[in-house]
DSSP file (Angstrom, degrees, kcal/mol; ACC not computed):
  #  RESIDUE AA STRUCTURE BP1 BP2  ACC     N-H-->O    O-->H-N    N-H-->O    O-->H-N    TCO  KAPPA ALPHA  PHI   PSI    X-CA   Y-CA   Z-CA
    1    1 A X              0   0    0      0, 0.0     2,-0.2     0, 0.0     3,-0.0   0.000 360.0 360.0 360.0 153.2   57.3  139.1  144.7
    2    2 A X        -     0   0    0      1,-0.1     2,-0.1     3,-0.0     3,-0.1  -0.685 360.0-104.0 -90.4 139.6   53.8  138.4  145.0
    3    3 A X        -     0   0    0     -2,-0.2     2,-0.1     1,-0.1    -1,-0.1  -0.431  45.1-111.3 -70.0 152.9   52.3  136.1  147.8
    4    4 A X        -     0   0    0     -2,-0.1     2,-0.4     1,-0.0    -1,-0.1  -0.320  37.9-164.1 -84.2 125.1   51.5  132.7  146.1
    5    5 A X        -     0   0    0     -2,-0.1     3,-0.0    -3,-0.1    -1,-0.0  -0.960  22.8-118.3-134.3 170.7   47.6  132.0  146.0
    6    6 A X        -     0   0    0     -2,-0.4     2,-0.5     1,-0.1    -1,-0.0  -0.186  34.9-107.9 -89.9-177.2   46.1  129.0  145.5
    7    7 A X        -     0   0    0      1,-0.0     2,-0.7    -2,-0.0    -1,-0.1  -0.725  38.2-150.0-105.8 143.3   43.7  128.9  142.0
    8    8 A X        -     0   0    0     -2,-0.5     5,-0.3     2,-0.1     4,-0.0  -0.764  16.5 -79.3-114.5 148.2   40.4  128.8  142.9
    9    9 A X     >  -     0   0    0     -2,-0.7     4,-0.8     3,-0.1     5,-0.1   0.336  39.3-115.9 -12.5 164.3   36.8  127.0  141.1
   10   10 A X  H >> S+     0   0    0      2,-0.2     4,-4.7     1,-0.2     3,-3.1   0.954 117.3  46.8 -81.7 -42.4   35.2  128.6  138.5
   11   11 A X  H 34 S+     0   0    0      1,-0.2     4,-0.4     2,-0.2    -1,-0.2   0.837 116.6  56.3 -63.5 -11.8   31.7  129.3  140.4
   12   12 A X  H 34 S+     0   0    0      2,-0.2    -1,-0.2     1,-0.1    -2,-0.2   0.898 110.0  36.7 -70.1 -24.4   34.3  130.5  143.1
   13   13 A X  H XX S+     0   0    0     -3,-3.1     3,-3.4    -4,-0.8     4,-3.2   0.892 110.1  65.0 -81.2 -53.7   36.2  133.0  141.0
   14   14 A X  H 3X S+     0   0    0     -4,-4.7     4,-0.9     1,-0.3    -1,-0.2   0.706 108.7  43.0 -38.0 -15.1   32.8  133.7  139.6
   15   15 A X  H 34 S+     0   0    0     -4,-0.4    -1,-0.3    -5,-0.4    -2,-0.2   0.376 107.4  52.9-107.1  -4.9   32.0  134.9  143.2
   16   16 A X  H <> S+     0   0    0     -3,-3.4     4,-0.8     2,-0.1    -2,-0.2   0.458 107.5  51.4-110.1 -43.2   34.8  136.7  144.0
   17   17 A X  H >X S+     0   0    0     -4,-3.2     3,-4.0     1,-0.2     4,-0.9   1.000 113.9  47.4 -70.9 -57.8   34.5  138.9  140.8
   18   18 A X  H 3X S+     0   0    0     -4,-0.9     4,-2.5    -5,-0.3    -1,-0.2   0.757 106.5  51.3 -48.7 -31.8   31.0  139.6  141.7
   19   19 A X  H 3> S+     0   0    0      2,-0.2     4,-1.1     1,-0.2    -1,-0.3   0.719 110.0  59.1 -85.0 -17.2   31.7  140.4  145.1
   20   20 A X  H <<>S+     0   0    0     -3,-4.0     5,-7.9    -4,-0.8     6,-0.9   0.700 108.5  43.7 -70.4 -19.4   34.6  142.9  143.3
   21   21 A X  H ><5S+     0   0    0     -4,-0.9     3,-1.4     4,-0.2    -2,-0.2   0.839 108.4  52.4 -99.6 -18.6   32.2  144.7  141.6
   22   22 A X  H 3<5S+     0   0    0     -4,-2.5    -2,-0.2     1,-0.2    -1,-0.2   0.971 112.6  51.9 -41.3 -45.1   29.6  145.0  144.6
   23   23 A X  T 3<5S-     0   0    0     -4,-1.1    -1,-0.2    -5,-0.2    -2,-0.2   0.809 118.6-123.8 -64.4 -17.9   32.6  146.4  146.2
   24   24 A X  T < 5S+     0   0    0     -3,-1.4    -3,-0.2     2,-0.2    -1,-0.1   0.885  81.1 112.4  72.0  42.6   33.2  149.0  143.1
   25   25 A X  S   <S+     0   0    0     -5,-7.9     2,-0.4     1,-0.2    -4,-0.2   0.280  75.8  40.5-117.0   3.5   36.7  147.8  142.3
   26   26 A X  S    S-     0   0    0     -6,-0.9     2,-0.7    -8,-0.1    -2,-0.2  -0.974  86.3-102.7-143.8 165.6   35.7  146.4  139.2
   27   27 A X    >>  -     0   0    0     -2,-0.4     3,-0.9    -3,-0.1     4,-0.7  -0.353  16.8-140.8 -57.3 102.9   33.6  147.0  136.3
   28   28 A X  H >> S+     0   0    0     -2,-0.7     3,-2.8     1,-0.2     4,-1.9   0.583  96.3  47.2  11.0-110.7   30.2  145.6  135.5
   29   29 A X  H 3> S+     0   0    0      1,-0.3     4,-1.2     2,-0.3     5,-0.3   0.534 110.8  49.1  24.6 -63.1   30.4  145.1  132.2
   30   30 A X  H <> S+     0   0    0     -3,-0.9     4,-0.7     2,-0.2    -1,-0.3   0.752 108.4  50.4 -83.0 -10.1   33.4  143.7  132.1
   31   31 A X  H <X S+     0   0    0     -3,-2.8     4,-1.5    -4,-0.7    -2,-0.3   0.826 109.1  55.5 -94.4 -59.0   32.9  141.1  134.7
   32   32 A X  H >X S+     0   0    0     -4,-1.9     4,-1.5    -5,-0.3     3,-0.6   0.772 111.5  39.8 -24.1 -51.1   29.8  140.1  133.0
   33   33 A X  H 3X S+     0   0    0     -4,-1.2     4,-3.4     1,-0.3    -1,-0.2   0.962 114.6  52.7 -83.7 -51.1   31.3  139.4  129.6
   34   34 A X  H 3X S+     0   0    0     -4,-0.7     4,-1.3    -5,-0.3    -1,-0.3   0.805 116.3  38.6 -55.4  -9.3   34.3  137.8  131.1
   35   35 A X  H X< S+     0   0    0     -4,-1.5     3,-6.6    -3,-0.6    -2,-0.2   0.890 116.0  55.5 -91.5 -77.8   31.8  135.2  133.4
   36   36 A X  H >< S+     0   0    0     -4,-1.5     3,-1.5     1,-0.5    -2,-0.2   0.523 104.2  51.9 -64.3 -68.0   29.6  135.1  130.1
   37   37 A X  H 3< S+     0   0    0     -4,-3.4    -1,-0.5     1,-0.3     2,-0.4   0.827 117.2  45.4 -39.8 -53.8   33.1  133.9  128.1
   38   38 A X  T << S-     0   0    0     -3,-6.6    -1,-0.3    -4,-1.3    -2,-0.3  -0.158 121.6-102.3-110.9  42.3   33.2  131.3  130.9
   39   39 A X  S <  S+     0   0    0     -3,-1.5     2,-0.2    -2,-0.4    -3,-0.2   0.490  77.3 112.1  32.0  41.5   30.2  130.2  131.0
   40   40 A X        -     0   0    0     -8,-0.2     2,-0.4    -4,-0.1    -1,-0.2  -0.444  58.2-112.9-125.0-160.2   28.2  131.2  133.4
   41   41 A X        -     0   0    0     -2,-0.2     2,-0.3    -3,-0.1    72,-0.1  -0.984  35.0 -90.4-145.7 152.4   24.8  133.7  132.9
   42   42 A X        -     0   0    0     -2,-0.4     3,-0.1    65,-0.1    -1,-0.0  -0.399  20.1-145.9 -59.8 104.0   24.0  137.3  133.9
   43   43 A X  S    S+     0   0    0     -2,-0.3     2,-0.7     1,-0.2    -1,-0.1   0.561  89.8  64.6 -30.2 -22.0   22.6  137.7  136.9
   44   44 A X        +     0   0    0     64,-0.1     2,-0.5     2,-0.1    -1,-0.2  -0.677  64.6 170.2-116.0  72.8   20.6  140.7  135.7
   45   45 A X        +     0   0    0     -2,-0.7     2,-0.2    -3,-0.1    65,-0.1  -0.765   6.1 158.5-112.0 130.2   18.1  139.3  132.9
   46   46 A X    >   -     0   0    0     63,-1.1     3,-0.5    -2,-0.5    -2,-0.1  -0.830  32.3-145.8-149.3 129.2   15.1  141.9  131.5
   47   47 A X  T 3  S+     0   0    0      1,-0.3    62,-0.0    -2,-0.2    -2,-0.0   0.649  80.2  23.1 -65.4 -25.5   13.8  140.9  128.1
   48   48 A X  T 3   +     0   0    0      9,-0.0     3,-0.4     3,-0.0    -1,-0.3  -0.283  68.5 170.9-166.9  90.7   13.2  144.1  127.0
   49   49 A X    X   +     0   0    0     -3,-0.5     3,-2.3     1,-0.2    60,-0.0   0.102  63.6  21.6 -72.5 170.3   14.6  146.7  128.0
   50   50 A X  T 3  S-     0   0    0      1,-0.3    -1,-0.2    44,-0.1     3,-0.1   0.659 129.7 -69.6  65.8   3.8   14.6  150.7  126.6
   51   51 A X  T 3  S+     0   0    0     -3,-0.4    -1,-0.3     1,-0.2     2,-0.2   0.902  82.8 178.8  38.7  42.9   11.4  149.4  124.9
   52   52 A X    <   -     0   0    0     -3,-2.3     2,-0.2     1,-0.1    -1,-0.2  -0.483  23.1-120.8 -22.3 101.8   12.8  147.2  122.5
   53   53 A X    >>  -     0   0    0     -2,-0.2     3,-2.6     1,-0.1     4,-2.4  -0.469  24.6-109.6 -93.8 171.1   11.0  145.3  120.5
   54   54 A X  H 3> S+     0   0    0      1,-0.3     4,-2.3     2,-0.2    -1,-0.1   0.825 118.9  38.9 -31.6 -60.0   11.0  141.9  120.2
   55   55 A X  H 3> S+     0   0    0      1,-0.2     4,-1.7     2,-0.2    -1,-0.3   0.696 113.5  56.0 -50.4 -26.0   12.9  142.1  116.5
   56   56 A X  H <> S+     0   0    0     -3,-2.6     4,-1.2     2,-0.2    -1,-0.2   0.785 105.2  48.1-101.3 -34.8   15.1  144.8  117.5
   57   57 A X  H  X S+     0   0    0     -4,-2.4     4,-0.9     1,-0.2    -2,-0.2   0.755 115.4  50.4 -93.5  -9.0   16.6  142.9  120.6
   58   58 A X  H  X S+     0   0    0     -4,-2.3     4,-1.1    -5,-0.4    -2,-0.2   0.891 106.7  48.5 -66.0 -41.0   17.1  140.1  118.3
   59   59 A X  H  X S+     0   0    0     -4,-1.7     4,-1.1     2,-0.2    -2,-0.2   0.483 112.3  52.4 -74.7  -2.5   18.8  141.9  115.6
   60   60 A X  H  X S+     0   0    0     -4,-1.2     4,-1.0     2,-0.2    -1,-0.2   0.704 106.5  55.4 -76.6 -32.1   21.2  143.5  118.5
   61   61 A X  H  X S+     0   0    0     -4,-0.9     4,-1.2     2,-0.2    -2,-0.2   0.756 113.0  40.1 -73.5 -27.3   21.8  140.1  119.6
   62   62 A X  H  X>S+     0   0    0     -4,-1.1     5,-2.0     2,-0.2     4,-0.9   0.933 111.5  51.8 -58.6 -60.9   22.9  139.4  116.3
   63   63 A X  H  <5S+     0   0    0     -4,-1.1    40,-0.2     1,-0.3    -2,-0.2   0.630 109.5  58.7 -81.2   4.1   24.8  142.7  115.7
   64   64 A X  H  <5S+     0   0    0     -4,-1.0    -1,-0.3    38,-0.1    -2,-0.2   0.919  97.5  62.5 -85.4 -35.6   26.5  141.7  119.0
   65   65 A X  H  <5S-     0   0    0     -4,-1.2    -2,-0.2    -5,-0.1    -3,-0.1   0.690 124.6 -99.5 -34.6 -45.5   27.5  138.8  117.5
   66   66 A X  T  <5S+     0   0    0     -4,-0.9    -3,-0.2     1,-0.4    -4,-0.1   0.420  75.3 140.6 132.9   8.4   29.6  140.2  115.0
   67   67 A X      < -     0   0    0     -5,-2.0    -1,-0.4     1,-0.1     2,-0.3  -0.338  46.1-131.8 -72.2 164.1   26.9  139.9  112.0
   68   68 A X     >  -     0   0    0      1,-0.2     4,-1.4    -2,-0.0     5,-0.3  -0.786  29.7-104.3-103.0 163.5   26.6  142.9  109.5
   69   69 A X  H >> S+     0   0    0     -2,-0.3     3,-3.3     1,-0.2     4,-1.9   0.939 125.1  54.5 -54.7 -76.0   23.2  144.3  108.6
   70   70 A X  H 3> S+     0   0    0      1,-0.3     4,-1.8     2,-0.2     5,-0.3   0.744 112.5  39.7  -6.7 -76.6   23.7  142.3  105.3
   71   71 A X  H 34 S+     0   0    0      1,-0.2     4,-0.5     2,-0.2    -1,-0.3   0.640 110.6  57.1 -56.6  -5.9   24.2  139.4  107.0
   72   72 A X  H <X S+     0   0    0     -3,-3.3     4,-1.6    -4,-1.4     6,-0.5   0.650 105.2  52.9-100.2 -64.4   21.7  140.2  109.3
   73   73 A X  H  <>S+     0   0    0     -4,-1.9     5,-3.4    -5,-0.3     3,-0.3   0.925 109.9  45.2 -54.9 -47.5   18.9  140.6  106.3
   74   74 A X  T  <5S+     0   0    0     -4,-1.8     3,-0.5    -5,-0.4    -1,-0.2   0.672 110.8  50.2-112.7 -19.4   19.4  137.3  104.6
   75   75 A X  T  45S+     0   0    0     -4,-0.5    -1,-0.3    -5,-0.3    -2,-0.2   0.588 122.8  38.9 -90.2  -0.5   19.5  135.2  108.1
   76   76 A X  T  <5S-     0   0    0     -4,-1.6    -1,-0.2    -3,-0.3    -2,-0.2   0.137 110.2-120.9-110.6  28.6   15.9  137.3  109.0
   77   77 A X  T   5 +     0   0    0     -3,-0.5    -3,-0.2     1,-0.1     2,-0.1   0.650  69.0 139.9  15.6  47.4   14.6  137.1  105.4
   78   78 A X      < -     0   0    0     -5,-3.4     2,-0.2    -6,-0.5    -2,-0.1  -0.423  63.8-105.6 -85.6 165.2   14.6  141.4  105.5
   79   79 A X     >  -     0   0    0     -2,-0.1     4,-1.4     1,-0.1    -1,-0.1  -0.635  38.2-107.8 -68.8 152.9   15.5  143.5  102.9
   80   80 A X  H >> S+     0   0    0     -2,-0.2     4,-0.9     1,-0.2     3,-0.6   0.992 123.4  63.6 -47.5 -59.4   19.2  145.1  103.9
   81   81 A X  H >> S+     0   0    0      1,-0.2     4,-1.6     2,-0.2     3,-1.3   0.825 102.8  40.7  -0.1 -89.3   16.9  148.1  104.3
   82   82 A X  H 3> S+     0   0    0      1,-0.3     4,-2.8     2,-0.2    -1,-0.2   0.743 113.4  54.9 -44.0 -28.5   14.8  146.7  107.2
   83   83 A X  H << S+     0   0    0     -4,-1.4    -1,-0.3    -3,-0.6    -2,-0.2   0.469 107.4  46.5-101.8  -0.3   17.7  145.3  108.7
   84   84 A X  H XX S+     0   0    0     -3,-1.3     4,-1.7    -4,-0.9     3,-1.2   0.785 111.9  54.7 -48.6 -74.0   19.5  148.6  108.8
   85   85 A X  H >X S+     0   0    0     -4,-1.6     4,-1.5     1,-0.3     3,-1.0   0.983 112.4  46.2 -43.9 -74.4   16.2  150.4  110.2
   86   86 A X  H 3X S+     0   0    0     -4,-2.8     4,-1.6     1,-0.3    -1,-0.3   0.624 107.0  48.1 -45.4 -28.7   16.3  148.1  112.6
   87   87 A X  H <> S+     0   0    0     -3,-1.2     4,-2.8     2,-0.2    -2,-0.3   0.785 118.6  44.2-136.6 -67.3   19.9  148.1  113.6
   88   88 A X  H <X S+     0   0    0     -4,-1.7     4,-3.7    -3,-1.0    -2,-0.2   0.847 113.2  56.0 -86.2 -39.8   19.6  152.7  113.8
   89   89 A X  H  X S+     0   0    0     -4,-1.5     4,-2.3     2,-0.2     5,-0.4   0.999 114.7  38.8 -39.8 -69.4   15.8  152.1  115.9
   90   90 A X  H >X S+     0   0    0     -4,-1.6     4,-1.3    -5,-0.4     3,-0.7   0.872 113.3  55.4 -56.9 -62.7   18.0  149.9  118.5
   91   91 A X  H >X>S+     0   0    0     -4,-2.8     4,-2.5     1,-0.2     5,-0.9   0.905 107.9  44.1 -32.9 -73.0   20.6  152.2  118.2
   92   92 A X  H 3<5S+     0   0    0     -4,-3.7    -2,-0.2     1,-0.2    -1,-0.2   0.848 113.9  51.1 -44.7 -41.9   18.4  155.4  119.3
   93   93 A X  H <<5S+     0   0    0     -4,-2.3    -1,-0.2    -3,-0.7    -2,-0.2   0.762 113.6  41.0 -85.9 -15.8   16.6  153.6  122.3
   94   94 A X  H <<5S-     0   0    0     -4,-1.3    -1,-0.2    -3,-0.8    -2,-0.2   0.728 107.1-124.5 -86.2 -17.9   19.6  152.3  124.0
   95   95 A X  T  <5 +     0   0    0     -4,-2.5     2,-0.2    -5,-0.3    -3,-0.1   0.445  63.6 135.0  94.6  -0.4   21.8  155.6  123.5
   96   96 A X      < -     0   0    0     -5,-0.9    -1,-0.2    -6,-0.2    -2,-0.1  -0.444  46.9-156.2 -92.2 163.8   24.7  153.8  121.8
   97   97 A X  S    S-     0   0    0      1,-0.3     2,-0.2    -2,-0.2    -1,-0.1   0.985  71.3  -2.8-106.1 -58.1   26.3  155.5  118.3
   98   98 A X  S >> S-     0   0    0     -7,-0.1     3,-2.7     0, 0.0     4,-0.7  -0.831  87.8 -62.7-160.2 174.2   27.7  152.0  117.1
   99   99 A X  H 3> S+     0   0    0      1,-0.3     4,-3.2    -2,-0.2     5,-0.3   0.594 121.7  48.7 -17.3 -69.1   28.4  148.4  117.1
  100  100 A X  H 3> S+     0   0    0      2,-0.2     4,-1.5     1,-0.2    -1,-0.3   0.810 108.7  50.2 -27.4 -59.2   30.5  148.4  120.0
  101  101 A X  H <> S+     0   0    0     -3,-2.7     4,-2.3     1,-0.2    -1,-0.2   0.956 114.3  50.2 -54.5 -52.6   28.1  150.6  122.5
  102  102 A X  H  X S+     0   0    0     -4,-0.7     4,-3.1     1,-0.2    -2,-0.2   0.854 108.8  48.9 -69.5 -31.6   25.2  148.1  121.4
  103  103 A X  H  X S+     0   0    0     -4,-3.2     4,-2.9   -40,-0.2    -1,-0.2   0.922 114.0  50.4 -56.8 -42.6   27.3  144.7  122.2
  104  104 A X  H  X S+     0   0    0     -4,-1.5     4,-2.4    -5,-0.3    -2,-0.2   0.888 110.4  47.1 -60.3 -54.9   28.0  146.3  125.3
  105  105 A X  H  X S+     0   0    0     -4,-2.3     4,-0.7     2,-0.2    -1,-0.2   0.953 113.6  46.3 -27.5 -72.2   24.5  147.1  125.9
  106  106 A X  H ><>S+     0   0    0     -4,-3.1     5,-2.5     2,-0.2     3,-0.8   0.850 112.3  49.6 -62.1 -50.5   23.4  143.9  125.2
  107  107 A X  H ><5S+     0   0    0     -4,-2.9     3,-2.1     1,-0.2    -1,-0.2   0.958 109.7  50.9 -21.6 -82.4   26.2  142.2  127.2
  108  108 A X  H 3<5S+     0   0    0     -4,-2.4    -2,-0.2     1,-0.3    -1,-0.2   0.613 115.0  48.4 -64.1 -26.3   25.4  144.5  130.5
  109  109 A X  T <<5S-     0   0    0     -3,-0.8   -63,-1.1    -4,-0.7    -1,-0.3   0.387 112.5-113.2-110.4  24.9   21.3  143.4  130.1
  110  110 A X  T < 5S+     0   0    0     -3,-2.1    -3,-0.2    -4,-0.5    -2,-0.1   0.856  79.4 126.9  81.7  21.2   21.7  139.8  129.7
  111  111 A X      < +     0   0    0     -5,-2.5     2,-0.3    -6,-0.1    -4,-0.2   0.306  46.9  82.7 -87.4  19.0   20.5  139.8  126.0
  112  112 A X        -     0   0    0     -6,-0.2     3,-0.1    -5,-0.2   -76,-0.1  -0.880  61.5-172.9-123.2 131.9   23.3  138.1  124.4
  113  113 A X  S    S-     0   0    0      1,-0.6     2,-0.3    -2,-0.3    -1,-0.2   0.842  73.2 -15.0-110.9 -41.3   22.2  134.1  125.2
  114  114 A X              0   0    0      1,-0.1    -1,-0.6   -75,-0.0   -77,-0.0  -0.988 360.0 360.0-157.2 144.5   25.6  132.6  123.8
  115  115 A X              0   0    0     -2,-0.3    -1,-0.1    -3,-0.1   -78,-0.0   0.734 360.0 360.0-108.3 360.0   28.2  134.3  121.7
């Protein structure tokens, strides 16, 4: 059986996780999004990173969200087109091949403000 621990605060857990991944026993990435879930904000904030542009790290923040280019067009008043371009640009300067890589991205540099 496992010894019994007590449950601890959030900004405490929040402090403990951080301190797991200084330590390398847990991922980055993963701590981030899980703090992120629980409110709390990324320690690591650059506005635009890879040399982003302004549009492009909004329409990642989007397609981290869970939008489709479509949807994506008609809330920036783009053609699907643009909003595509933009969406394969973002792709190429961050290094990711699809949705997934770029949420991840976005997550890990503090460009996702709420999901």
């Amino acid at each position: 059986p496992r010894p019994y621990r007590g449950a601890l605060s959030g900004s405490a857990a929040a402090v403990r996780l951080r301190d797991r991944v200084r330590e390398g026993r847990l991922d980055e990435v993963c701590v981030d999004a899980v703090l992120h879930a629980g409110g709390h904000r990324s320690r690591r904030p650059h506005p635009r990173p890879c040399g982003l542009t302004p549009r492009e790290v909004e329409v990642l923040c989007l397609v981290a969200r869970g939008v489709s280019n479509k949807e994506i067009a008609t809330m920036l008043g783009i053609s699907g087109k643009t909003a595509r371009n933009h969406v394969e640009r973002a792709y190429a300067k961050i290094g990711a091949t699809n949705r997934i890589g770029a949420s991840m991205f976005a997550l890990k540099h503090g460009l996702v403000t709420s999901l």
